[in-house]
N, C-alpha and C positions, 0 to 999 in steps of 0.2 A: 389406444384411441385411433378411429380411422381416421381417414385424411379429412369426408366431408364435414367430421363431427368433429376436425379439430378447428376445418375453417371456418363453421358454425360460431364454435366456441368464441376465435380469434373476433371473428366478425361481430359479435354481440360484446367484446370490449370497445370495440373502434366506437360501434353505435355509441354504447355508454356516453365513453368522449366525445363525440360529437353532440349527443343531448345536453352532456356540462357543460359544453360554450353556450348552445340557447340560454340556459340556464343566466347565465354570467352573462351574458350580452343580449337580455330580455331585447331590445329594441329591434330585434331580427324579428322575432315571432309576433311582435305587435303590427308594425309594415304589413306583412305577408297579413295579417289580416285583414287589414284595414280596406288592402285594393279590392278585394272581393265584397266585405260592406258596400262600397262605393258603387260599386257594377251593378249589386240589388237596389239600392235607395233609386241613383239614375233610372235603371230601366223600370224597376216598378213604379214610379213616380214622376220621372220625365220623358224618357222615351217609350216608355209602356202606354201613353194617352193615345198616340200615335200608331200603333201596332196592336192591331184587332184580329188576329183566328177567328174564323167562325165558331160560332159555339164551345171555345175554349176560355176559361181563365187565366189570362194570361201573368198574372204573377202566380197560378200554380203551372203554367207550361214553362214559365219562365228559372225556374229554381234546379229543376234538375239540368240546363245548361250551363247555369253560376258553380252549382257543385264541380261538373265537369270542367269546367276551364278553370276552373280554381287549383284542381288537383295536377293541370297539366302547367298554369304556371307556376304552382308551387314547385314542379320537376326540375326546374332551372335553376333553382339551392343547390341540386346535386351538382352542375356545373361548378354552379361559380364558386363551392367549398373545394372539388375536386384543383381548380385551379390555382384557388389561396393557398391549398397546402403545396401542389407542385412550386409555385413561387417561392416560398417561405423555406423551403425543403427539407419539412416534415415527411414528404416521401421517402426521403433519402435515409432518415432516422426509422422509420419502418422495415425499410428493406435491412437495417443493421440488426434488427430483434428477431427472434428463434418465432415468426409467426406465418403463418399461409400468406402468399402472395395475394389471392383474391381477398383476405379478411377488410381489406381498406376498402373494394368497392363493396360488397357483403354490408360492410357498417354503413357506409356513407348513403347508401340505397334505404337502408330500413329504418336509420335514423329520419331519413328524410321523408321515410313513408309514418312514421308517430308523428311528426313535426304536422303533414296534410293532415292529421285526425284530428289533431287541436282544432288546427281550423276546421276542419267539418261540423267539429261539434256548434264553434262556434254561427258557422256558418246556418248550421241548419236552426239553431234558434232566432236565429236574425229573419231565415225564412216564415218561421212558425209567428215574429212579430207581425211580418207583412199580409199575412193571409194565407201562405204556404201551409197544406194540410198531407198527411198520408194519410190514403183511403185503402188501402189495403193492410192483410195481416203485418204482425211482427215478423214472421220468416219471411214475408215477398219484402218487407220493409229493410232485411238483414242482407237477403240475397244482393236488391239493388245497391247498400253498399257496399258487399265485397265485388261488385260489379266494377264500383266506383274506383275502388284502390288496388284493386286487377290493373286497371287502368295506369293507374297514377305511381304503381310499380315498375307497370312496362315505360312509361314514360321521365320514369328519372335514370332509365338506364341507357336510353336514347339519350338524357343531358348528359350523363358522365362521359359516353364517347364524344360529344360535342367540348366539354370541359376537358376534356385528356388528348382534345386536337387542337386548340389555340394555345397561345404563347404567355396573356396574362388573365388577371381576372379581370378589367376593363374588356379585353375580346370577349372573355365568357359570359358577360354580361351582357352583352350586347347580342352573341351569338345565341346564346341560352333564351333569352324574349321574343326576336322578331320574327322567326319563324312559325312562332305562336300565334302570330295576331292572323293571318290570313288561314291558318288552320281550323282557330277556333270560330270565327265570323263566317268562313267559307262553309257552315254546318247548319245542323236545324237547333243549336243553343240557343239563338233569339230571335228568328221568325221562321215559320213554316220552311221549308225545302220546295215547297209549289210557288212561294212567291218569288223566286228564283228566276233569273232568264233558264230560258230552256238550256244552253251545253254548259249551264252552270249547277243545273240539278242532277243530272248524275254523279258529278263529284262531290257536290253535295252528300247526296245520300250515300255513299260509299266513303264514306272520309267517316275515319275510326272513332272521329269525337261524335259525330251523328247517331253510329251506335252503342256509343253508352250512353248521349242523352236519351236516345229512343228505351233503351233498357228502363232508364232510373223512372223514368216517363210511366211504363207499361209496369214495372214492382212498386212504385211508391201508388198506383190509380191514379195518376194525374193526366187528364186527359190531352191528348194530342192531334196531330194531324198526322202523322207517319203513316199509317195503312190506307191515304189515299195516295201512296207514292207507289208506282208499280216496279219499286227496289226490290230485290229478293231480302239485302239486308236490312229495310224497315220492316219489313212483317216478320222475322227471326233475329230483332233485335240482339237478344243475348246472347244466342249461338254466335254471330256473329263479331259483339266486343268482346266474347273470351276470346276468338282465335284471333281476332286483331291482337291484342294483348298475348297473346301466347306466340303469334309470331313476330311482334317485338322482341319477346324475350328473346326468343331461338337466332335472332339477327344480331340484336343489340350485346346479348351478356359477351357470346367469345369477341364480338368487335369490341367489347369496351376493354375486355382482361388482354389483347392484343396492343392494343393501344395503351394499356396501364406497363406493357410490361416495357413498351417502346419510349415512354414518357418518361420511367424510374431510369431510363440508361442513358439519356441527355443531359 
């Protein structure tokens, strides 16, 4: 067996165990839903009266942002597990078993990427109660979410180095959310990028959650305002959040396996 097929292998045990604590401590997976509910009923119902796009529907402009930020703060699981277990030092018990060093983040990463499906799912019928429609085919409907969980791969790998550099899981909890909030808000998830002060719409529209809301935007038919932005990456939305997302990856994986390797020896 080669090496990547054996940390494969390793790695799709960890998942496992990580999925049987969800399992065993149902109240993880219901939370993590709930806030996301919460963000659609509010905006499409209280703050949505107030925020008008021209010629857009704004509970369908509104859904492909809640998707995205949903998946990006479901990525802060990967932290604060990462961190439970370095506390607890089930690390310690890992590094003592005949398995790949990377299988723990391998598992921790993919379990956390099934865990954001659940909610997707649920996520996206909570859309379809509010008036949320896709207007285009099944394959532009699939593309935009493996668009989504490209994403929200690259973005649990970004928590685990965040979770493999603080001390408990109260930091990671804390470290793992608040960087979230000015990321996701500072984007076009819930209002335009034009309605933006001006040295606030460039970063705007450059900021990696912009382009996978513009993608899910432009695959689901849900119309928008992005192509009056003269961004290169709002009119090539999806070229644009695979490479955000793939250079995630290419930053995040050796910093996270560097950091795991320097965490398991403290």
């Amino acid at each position: 067996m080669s090496v990547l097929t054996q940390a494969a292998a390793d790695g799709m045990v960890v998942a496992r165990r990580n999925l049987i604590k969800v399992k065993r401590v149902p109240d993880l997976l219901i939370f993590t839903t709930i806030q996301p509910v919460m963000f659609v009923l509010l905006f499409a119902y209280v703050f949505g009266g107030a925020i008008h796009p021209k010629g857009v529907n704004y509970r369908e402009f509104l859904m492909a942002g809640i998707f995205t930020q949903t998946v990006a703060f479901g990525s802060a699981i990967t932290a604060i597990g990462l961190a439970d277990d370095l506390q607890k030092g089930i690390i310690d018990r890992f590094r003592s078993l005949p398995m790949a060093r990377s299988a723990v983040l391998v598992g921790r990463t993919t379990s956390d990427l099934v865990n954001n499906l659940i909610v997707m799912v649920v996520m996206s019928l909570c859309g379809l109660l509010v008036g949320w429609r896709i207007h285009r085919s099944v394959g532009y409907a699939l593309l935009g979410y493996i668009v989504i969980f490209a994403f929200a791969f690259a973005m649990s790998w970004v928590s685990a180095t965040i979770g493999l550099s603080v001390s408990s899981v109260e930091v990671a909890q804390s470290a793992g959310f608040i960087w979230l909030f000015p990321v996701s808000f500072l984007s076009n998830a819930f209002v335009p990028t034009s309605q933006l002060t001006r040295f606030l719409r460039p970063i705007a529209d450059w900021n990696p959650m912009s382009s996978v809301v513009a993608s899910a935007r432009e695959l689901f038919g849900n119309k928008g305002t992005e192509k009056l932005s003269t961004a290169w990456s709002m009119h090539h939305p999806v070229v644009t959040a695979l490479g955000w997302s793939l250079l995630l990856l290419l930053i995040f994986i050796p910093l996270s396996v560097r950091k795991y390797r320097a965490a398991a020896t403290r």
